[in-house]
N, C-alpha and C positions, 0 to 999 in steps of 0.2 A: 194594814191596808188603808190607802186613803186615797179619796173618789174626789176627782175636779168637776164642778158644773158650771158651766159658762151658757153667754146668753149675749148678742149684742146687742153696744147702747146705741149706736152710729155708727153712719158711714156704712159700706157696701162693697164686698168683695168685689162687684162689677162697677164700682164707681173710683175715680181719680182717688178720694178721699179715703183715707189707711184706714179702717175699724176698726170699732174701739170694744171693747167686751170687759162686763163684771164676771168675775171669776171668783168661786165658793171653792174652798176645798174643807173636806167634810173628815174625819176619822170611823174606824170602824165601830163604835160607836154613836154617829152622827153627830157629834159633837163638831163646831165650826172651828178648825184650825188658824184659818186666814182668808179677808173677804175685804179685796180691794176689787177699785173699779179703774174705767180710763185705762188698761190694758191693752195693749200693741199686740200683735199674734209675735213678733218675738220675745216681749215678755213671757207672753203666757208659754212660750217655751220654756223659759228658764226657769219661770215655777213649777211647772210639770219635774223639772231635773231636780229646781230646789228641793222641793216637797215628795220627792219620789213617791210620786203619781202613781198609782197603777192601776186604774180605773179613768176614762175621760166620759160626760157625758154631757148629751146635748139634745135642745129641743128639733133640733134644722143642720144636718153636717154640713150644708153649704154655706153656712155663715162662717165659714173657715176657708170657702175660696170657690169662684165664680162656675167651674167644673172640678171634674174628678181629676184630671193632671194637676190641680191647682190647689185640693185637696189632701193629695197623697204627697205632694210635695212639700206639704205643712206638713202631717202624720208624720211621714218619714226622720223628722225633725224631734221626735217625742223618742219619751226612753223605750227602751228595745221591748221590754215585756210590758207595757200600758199597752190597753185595751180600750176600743173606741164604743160606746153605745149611742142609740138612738131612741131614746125611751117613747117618743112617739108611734114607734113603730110596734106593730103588733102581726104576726102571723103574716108578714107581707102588706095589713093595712094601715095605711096614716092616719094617725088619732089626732085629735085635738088633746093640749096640755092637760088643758081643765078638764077633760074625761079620765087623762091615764091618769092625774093626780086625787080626782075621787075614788077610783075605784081600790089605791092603798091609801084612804081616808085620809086626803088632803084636800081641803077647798079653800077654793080662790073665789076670793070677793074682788070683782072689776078686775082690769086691766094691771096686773103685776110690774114691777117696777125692775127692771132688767138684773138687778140686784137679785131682789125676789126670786126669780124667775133660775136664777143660778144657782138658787140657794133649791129650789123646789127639785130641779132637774139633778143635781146634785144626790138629795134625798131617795130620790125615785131611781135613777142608776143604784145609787148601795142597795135598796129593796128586792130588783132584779129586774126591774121592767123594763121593756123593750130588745132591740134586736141590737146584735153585736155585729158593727162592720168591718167585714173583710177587705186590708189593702194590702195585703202581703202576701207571695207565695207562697207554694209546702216547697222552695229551694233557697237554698243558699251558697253563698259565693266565698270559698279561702283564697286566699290571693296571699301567697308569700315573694318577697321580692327582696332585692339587698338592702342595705342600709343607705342611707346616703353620706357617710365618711368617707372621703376619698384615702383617706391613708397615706403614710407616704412616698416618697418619689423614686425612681429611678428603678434597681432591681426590686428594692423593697417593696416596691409597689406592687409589680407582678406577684411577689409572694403573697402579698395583703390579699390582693383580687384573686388570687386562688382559695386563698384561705378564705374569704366570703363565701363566694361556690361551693367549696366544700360546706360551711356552716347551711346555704339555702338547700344543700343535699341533704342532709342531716334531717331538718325541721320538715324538710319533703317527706321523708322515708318515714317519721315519726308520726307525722299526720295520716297517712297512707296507715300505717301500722294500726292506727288509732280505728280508719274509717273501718279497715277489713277487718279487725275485731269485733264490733259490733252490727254488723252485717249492713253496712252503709252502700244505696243505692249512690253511684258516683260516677262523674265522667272527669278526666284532668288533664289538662293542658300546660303543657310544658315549654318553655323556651330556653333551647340551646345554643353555645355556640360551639366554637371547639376547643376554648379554651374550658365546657362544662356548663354544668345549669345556672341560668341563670334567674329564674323566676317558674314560678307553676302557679297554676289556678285549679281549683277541686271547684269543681260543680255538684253540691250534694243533696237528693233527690229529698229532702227532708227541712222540714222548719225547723230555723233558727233557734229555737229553744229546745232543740232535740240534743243540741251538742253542748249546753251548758256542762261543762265540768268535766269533758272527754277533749277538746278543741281552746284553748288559749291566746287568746291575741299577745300580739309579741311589737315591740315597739321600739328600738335598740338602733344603736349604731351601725348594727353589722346587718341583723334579719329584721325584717317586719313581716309581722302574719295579721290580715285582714280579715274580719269574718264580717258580712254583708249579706242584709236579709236581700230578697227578690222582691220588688214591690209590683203590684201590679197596673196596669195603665186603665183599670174601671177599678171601684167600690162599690161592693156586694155587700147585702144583708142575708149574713148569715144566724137564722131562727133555730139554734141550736137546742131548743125546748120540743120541738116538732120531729126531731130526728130521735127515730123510733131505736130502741135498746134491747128490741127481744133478735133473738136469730132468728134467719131463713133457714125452713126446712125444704129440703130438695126432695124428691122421691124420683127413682131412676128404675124403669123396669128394664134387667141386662138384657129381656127379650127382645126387646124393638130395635125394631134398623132406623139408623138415620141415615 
């Protein structure tokens, strides 16, 4: 596991000026991997992918973009299973750094050095603190479609683009096969013509990580299959420490009329 913390040094998501951010990335030991600064947010992309990331945390998620569209259109840019935290946050309330870093015996003398500051938020995401924000939803999107080889020409071609059709029926029938084995809530849209299928799309009522390892992207000459989380158009703090584990008991008397 290894947790990124970031912190920026300049500039402003609302301002002309790109911002710049220190970025810590830490090991499951907290041990400091890699700690540069003057970071672009597409940098800090490509370290999240170098460093496969699977932890992102931070003091302020708007220092990643001016609103929530702006936001989730960075996120969405991150690897498919990293996870975003806000350590400031607590149970719904905004803390200050220097509180949530005392209370897992960290103190800050003065004003931290955005370095610091990455390095600290960093520490405090691996610990467990703060809330985890939701920008994706429980659906996701298969998109199978042909390839883009045209094949060759004249009769041969016809048989080509038949023989594609039949391959995006194949991958169709396979994935379909796939969802109803495992009791997948789904809707799927198909596009035909009469020479046969020509693309489908599964809308599947379940997050992205439900299908690791039943569902395989395909990238090829002839079929491409797409798997694409749902992102949402707001980010939510989801307090998954608050969400209670015991069951609901029901009591039902068959006497009563409703």
């Amino acid at each position: 596991m290894r947790v990124m913390g970031i912190d920026i040094e300049r500039g402003s998501p609302n301002s002309t000026e790109q911002p710049r951010y220190s970025v810590v990335i830490l090991d499951e030991n907290g041990e400091t991997v890699v700690k540069v600064e003057d970071v672009t947010r597409s940098r800090l992309v490509r370290l999240a992918w170098e460093y496969d990331v699977s932890l992102l945390g931070t003091d302020n998620i708007y220092e990643l973009g001016s609103n929530d569209k702006e936001v989730i259109s960075l996120l969405s840019l991150l690897p498919e299973k990293l996870e975003v935290v806000q350590v400031t946050v607590k149970n719904g309330v905004f803390l200050d750094l220097k509180d949530v870093a005392k209370e897992y015996g960290i103190e800050i003398q003065g004003k931290p050095t955005p370095s610091r500051t990455a390095f600290i938020v960093a520490t405090l995401a691996l610990k467990g603190a703060g809330t985890k924000i939701k920008f994706v939803e429980n659906r996701t999107k298969i998109i199978i479609s042909k390839g883009r080889r045209s094949g060759p020409g004249g009769m041969s071609s016809n048989r080509y683009k038949r023989h594609l059709r039949g391959l995006v029926l194949r991958v169709f029938r396979r994935v379909k096969e796939e969802l109803d084995r495992h009791n997948f809530d789904y809707d799927v849209v198909v596009r035909r013509t009469k020479a046969g299928m020509e693309g489908a799309m599964f809308i599947v009522y379940a997050p992205r990580e439900s299908l690791y390892g039943l569902v395989k992207k395909m990238s090829g000459h002839d079929v491409n299959l797409e798997i694409r989380a749902y992102y949402r158009d707001r980010i939510e703090f989801v307090d998954t420490k608050r969400v209670s584990q015991r069951p609901v008991i029901v009591g039902l008397d068959p006497g009563l009329a409703v």
